[in-house]
PDB file of N, CA, C and O in Angstrom:
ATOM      1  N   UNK A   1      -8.906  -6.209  15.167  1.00  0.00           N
ATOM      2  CA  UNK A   1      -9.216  -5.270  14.101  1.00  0.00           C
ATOM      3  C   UNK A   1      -7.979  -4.468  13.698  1.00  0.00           C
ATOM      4  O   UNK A   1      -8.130  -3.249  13.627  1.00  0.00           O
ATOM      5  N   UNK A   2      -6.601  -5.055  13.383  1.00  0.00           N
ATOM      6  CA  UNK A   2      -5.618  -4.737  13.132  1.00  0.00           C
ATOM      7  C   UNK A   2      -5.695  -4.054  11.585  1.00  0.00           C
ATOM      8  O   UNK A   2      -4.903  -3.245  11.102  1.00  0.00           O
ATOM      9  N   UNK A   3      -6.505  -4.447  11.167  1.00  0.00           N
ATOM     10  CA  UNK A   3      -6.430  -3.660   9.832  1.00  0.00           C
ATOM     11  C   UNK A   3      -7.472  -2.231   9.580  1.00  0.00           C
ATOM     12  O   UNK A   3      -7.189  -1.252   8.888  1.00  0.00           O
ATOM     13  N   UNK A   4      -8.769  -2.469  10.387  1.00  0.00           N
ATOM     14  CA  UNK A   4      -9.291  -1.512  10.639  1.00  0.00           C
ATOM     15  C   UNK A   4      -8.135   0.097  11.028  1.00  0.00           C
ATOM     16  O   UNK A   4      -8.157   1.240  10.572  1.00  0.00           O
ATOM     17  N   UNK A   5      -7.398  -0.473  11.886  1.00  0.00           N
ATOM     18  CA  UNK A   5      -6.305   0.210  12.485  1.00  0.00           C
ATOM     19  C   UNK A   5      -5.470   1.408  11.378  1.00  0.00           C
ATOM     20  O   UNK A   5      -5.347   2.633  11.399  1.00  0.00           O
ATOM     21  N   UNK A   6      -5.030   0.362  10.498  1.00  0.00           N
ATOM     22  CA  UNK A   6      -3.898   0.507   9.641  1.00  0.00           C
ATOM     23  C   UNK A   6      -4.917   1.386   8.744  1.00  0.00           C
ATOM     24  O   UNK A   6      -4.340   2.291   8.141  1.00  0.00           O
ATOM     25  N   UNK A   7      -6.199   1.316   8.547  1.00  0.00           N
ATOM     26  CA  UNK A   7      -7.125   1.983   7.817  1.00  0.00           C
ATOM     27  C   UNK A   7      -7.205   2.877   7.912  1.00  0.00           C
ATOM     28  O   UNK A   7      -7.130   3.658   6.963  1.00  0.00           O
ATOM     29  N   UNK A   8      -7.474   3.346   9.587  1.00  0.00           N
ATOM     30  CA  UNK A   8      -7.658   4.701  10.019  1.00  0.00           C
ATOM     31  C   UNK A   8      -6.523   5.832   9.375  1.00  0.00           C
ATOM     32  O   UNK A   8      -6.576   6.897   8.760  1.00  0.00           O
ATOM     33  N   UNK A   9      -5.683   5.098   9.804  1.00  0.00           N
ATOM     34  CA  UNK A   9      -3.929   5.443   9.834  1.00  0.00           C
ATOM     35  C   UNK A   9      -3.660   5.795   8.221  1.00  0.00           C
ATOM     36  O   UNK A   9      -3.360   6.965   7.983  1.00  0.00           O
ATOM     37  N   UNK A  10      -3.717   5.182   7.480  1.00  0.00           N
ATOM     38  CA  UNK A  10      -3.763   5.371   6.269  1.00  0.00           C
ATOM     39  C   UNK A  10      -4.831   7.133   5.748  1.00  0.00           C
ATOM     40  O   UNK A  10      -4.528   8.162   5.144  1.00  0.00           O
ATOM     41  N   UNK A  11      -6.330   6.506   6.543  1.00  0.00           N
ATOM     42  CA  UNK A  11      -6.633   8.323   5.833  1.00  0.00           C
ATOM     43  C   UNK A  11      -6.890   9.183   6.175  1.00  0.00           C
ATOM     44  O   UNK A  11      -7.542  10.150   5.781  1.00  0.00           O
ATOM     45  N   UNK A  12      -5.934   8.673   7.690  1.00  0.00           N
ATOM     46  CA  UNK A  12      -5.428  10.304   8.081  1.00  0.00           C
ATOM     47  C   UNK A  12      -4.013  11.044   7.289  1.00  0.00           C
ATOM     48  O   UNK A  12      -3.680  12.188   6.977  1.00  0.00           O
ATOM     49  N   UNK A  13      -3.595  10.056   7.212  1.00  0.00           N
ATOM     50  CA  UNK A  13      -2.223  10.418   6.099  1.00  0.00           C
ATOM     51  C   UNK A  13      -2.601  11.133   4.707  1.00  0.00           C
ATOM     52  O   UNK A  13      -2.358  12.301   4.404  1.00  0.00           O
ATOM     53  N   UNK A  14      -3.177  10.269   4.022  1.00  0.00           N
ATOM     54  CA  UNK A  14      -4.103  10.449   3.341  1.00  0.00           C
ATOM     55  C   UNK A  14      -4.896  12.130   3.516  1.00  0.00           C
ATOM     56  O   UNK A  14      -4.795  12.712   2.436  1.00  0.00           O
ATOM     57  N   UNK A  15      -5.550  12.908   4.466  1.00  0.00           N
ATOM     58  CA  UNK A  15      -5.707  14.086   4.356  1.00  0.00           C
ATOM     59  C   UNK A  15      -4.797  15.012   4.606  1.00  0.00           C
ATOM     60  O   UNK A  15      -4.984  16.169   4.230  1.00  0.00           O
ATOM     61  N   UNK A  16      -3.706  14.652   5.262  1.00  0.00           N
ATOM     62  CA  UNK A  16      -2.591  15.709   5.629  1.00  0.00           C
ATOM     63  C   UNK A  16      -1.872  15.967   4.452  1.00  0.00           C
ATOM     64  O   UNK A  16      -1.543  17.115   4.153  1.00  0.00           O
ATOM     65  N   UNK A  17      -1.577  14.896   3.694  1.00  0.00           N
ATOM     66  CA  UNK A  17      -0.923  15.246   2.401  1.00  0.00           C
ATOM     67  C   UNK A  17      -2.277  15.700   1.240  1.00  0.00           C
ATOM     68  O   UNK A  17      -2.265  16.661   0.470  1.00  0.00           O
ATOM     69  N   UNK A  18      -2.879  15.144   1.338  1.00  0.00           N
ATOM     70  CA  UNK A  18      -4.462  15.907   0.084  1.00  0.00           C
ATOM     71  C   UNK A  18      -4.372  17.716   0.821  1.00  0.00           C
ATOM     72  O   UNK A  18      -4.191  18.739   0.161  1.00  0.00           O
ATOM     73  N   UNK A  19      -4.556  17.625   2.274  1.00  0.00           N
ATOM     74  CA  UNK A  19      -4.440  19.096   2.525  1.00  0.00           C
ATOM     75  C   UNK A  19      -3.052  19.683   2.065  1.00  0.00           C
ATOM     76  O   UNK A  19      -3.420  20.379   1.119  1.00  0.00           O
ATOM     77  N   UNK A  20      -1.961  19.805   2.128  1.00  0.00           N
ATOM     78  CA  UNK A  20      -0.813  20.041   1.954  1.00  0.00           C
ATOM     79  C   UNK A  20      -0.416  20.475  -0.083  1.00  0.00           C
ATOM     80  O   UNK A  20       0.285  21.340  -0.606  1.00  0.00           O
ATOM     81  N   UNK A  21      -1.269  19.385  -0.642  1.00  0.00           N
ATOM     82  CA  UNK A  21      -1.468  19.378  -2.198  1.00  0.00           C
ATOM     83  C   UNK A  21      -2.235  20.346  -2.665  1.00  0.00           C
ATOM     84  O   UNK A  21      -2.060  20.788  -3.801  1.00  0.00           O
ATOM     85  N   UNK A  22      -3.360  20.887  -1.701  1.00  0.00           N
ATOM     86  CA  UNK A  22      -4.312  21.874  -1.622  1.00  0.00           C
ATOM     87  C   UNK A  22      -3.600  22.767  -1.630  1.00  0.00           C
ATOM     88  O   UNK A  22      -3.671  23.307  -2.734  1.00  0.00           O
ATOM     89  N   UNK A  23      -2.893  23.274  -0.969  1.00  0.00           N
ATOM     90  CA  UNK A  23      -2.395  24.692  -0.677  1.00  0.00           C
ATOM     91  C   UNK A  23      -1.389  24.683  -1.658  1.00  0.00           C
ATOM     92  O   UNK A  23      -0.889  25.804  -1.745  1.00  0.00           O
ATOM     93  N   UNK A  24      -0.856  23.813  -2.485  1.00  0.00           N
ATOM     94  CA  UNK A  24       0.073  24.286  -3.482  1.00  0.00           C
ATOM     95  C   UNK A  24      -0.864  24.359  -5.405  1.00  0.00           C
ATOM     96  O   UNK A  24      -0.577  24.852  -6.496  1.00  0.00           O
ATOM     97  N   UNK A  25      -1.780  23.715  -4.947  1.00  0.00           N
ATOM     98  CA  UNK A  25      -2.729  23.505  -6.667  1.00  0.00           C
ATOM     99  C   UNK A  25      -2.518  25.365  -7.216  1.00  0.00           C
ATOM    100  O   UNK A  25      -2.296  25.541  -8.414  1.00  0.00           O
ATOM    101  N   UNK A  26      -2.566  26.066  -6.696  1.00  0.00           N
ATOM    102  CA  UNK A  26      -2.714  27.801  -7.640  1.00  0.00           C
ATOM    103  C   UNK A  26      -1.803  27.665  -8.526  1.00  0.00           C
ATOM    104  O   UNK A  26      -1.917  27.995  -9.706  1.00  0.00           O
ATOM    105  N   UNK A  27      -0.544  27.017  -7.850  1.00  0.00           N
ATOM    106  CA  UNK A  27       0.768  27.378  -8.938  1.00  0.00           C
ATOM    107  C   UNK A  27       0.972  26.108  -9.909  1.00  0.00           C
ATOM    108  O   UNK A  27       1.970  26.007 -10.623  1.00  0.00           O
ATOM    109  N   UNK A  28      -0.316  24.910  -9.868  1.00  0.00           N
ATOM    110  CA  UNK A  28      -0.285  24.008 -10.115  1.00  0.00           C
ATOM    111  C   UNK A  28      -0.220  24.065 -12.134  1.00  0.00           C
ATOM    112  O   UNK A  28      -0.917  24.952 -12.626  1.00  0.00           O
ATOM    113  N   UNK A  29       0.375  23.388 -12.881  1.00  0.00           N
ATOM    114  CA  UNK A  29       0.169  23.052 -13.865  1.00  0.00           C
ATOM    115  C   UNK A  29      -1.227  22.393 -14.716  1.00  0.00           C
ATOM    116  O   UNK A  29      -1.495  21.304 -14.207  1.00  0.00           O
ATOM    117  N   UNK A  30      -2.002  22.671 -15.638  1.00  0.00           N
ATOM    118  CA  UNK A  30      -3.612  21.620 -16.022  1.00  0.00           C
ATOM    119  C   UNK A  30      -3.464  20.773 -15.467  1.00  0.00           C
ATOM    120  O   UNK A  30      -4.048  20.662 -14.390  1.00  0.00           O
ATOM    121  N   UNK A  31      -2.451  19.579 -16.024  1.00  0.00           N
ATOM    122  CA  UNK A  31      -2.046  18.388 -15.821  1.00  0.00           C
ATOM    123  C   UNK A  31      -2.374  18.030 -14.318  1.00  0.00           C
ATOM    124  O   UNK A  31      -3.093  17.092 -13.972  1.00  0.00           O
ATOM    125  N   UNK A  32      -1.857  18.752 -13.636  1.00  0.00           N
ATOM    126  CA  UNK A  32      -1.519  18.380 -12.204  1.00  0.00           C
ATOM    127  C   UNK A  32      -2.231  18.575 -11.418  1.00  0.00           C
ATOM    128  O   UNK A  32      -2.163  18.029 -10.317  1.00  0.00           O
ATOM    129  N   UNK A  33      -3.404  19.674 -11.860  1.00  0.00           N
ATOM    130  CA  UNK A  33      -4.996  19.556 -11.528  1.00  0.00           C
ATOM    131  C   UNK A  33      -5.790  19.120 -12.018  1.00  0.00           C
ATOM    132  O   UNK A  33      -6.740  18.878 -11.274  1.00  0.00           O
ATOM    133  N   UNK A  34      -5.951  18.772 -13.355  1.00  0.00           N
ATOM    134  CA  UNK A  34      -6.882  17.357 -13.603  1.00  0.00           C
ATOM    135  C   UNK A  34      -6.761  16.289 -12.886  1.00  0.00           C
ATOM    136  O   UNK A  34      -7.723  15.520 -12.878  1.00  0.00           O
ATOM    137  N   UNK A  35      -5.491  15.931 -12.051  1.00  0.00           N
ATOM    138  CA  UNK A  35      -5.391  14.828 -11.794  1.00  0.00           C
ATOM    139  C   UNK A  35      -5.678  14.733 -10.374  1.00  0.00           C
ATOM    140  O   UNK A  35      -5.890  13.698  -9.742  1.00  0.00           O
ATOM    141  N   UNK A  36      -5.656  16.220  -9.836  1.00  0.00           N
ATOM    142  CA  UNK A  36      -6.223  16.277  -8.049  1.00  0.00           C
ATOM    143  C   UNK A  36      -7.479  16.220  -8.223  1.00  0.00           C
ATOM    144  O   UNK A  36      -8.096  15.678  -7.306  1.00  0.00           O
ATOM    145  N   UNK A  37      -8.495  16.862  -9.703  1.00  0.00           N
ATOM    146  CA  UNK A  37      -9.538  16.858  -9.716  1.00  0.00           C
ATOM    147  C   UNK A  37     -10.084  15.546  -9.810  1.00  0.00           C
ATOM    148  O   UNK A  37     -11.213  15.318  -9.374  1.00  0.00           O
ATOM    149  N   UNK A  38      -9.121  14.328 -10.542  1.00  0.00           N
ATOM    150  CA  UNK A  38      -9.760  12.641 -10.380  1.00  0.00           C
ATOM    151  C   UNK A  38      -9.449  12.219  -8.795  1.00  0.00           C
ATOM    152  O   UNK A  38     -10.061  11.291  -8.264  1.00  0.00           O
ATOM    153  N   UNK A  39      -8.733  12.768  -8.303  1.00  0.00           N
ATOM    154  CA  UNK A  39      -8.297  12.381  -6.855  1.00  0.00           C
ATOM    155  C   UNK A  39      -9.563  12.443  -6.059  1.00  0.00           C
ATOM    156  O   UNK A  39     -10.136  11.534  -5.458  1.00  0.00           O
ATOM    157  N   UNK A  40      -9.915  13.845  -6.193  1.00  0.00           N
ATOM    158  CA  UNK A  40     -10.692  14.170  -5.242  1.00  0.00           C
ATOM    159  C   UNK A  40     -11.948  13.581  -5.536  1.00  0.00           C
ATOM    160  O   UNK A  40     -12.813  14.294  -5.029  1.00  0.00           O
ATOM    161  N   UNK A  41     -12.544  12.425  -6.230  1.00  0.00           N
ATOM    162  CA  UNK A  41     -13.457  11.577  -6.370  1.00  0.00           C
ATOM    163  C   UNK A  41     -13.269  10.100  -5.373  1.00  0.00           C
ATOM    164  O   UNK A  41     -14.085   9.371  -4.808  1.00  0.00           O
ATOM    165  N   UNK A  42     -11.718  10.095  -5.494  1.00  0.00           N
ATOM    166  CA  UNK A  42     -11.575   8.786  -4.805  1.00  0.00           C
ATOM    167  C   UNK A  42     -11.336   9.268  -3.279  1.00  0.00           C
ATOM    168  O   UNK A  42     -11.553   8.707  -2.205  1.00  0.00           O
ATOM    169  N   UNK A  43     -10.875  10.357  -3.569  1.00  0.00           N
ATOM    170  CA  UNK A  43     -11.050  10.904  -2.049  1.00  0.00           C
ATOM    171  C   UNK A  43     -12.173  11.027  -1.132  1.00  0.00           C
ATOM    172  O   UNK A  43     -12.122  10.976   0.097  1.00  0.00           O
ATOM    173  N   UNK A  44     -13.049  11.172  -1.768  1.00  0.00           N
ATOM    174  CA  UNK A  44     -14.504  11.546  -0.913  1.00  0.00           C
ATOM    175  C   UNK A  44     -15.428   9.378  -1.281  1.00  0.00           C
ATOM    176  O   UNK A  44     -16.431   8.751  -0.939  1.00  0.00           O
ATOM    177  N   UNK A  45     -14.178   9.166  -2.133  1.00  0.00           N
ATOM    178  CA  UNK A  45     -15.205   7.263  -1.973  1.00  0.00           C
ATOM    179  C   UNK A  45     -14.534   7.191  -0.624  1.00  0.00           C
ATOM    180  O   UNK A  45     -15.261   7.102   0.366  1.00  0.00           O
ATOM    181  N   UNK A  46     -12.589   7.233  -0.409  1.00  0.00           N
ATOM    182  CA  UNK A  46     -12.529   6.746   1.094  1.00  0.00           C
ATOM    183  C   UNK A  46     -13.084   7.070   2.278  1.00  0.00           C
ATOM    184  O   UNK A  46     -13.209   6.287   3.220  1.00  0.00           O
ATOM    185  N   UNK A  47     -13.583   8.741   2.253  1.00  0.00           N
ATOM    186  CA  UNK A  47     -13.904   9.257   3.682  1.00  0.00           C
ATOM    187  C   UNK A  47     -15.197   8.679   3.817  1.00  0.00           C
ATOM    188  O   UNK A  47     -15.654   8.410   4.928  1.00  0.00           O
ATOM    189  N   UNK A  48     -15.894   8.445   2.625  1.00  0.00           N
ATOM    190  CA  UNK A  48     -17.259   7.782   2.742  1.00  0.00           C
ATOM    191  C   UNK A  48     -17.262   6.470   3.305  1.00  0.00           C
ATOM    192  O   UNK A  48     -18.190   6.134   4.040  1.00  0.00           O
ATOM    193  N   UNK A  49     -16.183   5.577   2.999  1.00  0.00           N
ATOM    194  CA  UNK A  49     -15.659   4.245   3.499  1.00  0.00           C
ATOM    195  C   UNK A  49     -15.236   4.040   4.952  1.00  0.00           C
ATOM    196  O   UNK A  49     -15.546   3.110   5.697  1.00  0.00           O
ATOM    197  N   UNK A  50     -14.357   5.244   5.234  1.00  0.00           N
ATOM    198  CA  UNK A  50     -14.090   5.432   6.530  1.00  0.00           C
ATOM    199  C   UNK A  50     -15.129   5.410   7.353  1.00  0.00           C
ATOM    200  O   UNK A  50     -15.018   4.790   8.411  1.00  0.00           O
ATOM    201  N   UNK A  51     -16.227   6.020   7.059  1.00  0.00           N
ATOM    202  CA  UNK A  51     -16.802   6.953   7.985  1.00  0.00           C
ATOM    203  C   UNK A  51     -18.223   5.595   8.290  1.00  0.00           C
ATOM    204  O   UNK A  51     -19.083   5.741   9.158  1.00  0.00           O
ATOM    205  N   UNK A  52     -18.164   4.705   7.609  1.00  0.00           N
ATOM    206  CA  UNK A  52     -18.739   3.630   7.490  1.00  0.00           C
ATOM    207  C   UNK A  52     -18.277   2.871   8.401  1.00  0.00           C
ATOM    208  O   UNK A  52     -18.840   2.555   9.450  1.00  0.00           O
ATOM    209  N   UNK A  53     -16.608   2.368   7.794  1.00  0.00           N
ATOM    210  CA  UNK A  53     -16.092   1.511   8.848  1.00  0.00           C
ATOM    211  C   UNK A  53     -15.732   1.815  10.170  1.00  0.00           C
ATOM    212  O   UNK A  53     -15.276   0.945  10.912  1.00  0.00           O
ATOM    213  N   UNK A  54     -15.929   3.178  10.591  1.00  0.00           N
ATOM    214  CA  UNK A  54     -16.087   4.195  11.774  1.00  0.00           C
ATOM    215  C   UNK A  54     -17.007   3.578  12.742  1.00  0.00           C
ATOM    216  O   UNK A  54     -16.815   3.420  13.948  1.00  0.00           O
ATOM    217  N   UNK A  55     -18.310   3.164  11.854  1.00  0.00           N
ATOM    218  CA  UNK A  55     -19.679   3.238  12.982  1.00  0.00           C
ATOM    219  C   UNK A  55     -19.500   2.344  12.930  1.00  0.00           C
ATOM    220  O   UNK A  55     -19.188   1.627  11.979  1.00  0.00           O
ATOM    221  N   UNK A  56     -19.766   2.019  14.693  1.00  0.00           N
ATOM    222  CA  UNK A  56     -19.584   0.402  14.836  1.00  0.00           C
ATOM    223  C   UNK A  56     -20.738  -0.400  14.903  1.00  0.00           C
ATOM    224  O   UNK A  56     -20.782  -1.547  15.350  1.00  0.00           O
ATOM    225  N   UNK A  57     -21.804   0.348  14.372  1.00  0.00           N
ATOM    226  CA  UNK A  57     -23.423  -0.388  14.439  1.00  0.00           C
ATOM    227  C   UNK A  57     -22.879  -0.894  13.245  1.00  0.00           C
ATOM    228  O   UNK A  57     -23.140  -2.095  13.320  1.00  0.00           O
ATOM    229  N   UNK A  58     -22.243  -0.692  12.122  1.00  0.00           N
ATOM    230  CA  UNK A  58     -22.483  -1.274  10.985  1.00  0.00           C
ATOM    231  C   UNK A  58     -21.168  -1.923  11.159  1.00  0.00           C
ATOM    232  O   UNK A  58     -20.137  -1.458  11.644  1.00  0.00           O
ATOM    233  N   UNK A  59     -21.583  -3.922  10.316  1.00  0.00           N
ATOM    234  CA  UNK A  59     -20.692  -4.546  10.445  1.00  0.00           C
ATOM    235  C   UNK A  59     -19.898  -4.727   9.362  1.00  0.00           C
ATOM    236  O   UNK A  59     -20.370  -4.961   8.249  1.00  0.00           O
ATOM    237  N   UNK A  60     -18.642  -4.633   9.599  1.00  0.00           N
ATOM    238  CA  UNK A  60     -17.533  -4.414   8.072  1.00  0.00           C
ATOM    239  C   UNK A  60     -16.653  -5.474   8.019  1.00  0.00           C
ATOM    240  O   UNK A  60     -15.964  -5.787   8.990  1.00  0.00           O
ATOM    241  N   UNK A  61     -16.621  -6.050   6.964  1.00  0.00           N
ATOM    242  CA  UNK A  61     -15.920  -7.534   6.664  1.00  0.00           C
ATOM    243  C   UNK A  61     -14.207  -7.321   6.953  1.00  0.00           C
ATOM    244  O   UNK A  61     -13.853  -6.237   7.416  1.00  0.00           O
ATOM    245  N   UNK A  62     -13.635  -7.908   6.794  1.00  0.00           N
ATOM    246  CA  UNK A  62     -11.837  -7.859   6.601  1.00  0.00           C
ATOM    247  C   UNK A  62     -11.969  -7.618   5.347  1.00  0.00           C
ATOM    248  O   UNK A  62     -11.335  -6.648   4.931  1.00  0.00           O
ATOM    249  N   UNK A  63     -12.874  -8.453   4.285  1.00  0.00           N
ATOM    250  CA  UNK A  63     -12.790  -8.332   2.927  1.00  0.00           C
ATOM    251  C   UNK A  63     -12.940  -6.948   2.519  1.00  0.00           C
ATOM    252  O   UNK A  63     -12.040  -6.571   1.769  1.00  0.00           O
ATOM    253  N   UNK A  64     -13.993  -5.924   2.858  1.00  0.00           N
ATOM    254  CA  UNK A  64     -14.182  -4.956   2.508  1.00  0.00           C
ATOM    255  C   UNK A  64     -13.007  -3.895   3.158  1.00  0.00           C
ATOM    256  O   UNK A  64     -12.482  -3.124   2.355  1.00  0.00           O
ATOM    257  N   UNK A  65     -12.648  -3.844   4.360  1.00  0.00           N
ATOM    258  CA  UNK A  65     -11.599  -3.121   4.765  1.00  0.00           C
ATOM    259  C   UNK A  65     -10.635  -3.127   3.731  1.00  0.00           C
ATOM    260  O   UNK A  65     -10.357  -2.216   2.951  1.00  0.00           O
ATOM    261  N   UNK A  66     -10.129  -4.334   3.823  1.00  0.00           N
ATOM    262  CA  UNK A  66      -8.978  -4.415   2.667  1.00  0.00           C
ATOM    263  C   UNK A  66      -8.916  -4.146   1.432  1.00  0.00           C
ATOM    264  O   UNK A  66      -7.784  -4.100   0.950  1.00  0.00           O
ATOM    265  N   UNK A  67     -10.400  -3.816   0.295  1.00  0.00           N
ATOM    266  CA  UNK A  67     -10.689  -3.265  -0.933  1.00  0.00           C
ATOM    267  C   UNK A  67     -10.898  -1.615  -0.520  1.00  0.00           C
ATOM    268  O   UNK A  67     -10.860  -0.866  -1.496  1.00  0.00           O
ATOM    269  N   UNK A  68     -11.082  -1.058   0.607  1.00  0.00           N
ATOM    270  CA  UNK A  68     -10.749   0.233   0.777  1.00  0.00           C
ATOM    271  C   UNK A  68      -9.631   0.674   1.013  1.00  0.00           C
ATOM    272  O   UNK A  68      -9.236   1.813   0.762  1.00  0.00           O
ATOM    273  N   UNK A  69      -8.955  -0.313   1.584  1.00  0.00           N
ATOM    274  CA  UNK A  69      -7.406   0.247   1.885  1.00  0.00           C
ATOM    275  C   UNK A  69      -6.610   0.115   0.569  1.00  0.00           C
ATOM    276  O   UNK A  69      -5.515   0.672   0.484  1.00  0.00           O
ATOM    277  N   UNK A  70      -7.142  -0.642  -0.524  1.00  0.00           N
ATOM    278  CA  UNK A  70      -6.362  -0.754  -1.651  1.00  0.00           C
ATOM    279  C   UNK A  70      -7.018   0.601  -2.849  1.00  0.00           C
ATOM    280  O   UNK A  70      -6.770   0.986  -3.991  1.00  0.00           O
ATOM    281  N   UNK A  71      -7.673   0.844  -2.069  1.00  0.00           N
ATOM    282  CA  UNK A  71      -8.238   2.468  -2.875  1.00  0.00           C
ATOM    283  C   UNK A  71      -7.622   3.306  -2.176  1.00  0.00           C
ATOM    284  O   UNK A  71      -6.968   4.103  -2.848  1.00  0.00           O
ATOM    285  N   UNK A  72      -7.569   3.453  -0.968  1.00  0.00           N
ATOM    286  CA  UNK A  72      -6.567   4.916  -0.139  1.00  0.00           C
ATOM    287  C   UNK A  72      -5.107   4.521  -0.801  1.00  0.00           C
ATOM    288  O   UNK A  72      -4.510   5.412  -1.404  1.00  0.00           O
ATOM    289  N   UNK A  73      -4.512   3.201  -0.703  1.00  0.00           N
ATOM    290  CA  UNK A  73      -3.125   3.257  -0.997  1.00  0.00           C
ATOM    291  C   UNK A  73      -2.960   3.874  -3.197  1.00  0.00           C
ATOM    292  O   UNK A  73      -2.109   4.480  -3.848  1.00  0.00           O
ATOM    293  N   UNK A  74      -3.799   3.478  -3.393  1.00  0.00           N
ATOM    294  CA  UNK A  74      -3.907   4.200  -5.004  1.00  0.00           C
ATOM    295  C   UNK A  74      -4.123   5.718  -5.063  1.00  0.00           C
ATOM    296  O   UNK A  74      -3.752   6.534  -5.907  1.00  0.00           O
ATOM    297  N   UNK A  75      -4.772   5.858  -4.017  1.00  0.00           N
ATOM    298  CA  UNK A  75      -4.830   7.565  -3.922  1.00  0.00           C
ATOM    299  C   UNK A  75      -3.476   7.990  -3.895  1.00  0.00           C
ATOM    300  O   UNK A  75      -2.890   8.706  -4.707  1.00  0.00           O
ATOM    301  N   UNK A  76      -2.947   7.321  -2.596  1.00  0.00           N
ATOM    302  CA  UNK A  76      -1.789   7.727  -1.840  1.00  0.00           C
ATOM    303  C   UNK A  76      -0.488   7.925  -3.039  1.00  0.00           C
ATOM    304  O   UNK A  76       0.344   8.831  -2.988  1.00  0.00           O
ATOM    305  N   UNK A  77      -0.539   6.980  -3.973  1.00  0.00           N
ATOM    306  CA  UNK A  77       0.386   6.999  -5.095  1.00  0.00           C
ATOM    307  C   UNK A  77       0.099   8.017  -5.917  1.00  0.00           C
ATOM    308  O   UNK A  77       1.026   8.406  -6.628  1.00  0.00           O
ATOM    309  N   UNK A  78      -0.931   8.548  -6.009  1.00  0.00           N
ATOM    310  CA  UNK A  78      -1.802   9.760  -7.055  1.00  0.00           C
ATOM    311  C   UNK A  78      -1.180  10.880  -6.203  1.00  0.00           C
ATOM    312  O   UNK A  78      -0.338  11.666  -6.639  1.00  0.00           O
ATOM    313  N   UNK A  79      -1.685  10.884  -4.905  1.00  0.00           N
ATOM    314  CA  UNK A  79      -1.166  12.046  -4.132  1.00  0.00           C
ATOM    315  C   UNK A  79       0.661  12.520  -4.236  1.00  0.00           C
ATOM    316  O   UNK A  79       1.317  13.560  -4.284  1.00  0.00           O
ATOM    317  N   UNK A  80       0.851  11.387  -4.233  1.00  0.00           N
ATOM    318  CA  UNK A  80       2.844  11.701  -4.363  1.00  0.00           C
ATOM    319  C   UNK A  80       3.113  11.728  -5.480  1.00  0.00           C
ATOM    320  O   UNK A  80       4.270  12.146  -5.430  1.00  0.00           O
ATOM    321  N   UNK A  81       2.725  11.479  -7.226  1.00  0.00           N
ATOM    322  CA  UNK A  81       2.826  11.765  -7.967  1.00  0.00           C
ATOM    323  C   UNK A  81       2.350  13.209  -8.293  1.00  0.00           C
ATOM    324  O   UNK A  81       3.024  13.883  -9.072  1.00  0.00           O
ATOM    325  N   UNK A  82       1.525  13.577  -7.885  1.00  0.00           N
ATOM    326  CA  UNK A  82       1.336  14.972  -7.726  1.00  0.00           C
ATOM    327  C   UNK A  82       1.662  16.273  -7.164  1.00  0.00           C
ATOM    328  O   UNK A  82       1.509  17.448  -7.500  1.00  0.00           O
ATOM    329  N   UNK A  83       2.304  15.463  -5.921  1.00  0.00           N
ATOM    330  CA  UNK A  83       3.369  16.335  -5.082  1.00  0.00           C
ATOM    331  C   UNK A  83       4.846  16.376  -5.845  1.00  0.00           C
ATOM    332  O   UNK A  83       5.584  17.334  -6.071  1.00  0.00           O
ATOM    333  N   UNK A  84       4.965  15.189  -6.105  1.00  0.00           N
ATOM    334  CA  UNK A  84       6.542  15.237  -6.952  1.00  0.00           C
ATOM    335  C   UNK A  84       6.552  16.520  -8.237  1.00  0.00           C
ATOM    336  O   UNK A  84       7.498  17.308  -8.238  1.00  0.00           O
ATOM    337  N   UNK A  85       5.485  16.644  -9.257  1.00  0.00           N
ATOM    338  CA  UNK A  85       5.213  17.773 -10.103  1.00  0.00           C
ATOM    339  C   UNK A  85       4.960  19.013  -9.597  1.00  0.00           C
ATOM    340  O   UNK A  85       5.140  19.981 -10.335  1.00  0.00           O
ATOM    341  N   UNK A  86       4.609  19.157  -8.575  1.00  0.00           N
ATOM    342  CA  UNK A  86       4.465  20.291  -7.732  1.00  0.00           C
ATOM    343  C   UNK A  86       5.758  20.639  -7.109  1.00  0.00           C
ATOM    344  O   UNK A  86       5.833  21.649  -6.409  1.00  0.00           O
ATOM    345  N   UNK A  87       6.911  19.783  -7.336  1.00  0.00           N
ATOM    346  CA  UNK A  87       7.992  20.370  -5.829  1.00  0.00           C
ATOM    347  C   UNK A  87       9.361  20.212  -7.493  1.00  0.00           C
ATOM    348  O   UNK A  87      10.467  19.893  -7.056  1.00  0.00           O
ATOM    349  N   UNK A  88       9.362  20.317  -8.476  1.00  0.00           N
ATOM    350  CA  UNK A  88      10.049  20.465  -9.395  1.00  0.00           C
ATOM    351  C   UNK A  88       9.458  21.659  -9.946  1.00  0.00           C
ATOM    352  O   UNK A  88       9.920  22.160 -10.972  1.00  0.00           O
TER     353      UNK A  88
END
C-alpha cells in the first residue's frame, strides 16, 4: 500500500500549508481569497477521501487512491499559488 502511504503524506502537507495560508488570508487580497474559498471545497473532498481511505473496513482500489491523490496534488498547486501572492 505504497501509495496509500504517499497519500497520507501528501494531506498532511496539504494541512500544514492550508493552515499556514490561514493565518495569512486577513491581509489577503479578493483574488487570493476567492481562491482559498474554491480551495477549501477541494479541501474538505480530500479529508473526506482520506478519512475513507483511513478505515480499513472499507476497501479502496489503487484506482481510486490515485484519483485522490491527483486532487490533493491540484490543491497543493492552488495552495502555492496562493502562498506565492501572499509572500509578495
Amino acid at each position: 500500500m505504497e501509495m496509500k502511504a504517499e497519500f497520507d503524506k501528501l494531506v498532511e502537507k496539504l494541512k500544514v500549508e492550508r493552515d499556514e495560508i490561514n493565518l495569512k488570508m486577513h491581509l489577503a487580497s479578493m483574488d487570493a481569497r476567492e481562491e482559498f474559498a474554491k480551495a477549501e471545497i477541494k479541501w474538505g473532498q480530500v479529508k473526506n477521501t482520506a478519512s475513507k481511505i483511513a478505515d480499513d473496513a472499507v476497501e479502496t482500489s489503487e484506482e481510486y487512491i490515485a484519483k485522490a491523490k491527483i486532487v490533493g496534488e491540484e490543491l497543493k498547486e492552488t495552495y502555492n499559488r496562493i502562498a506565492k501572492r501572499l509572500s509578495e
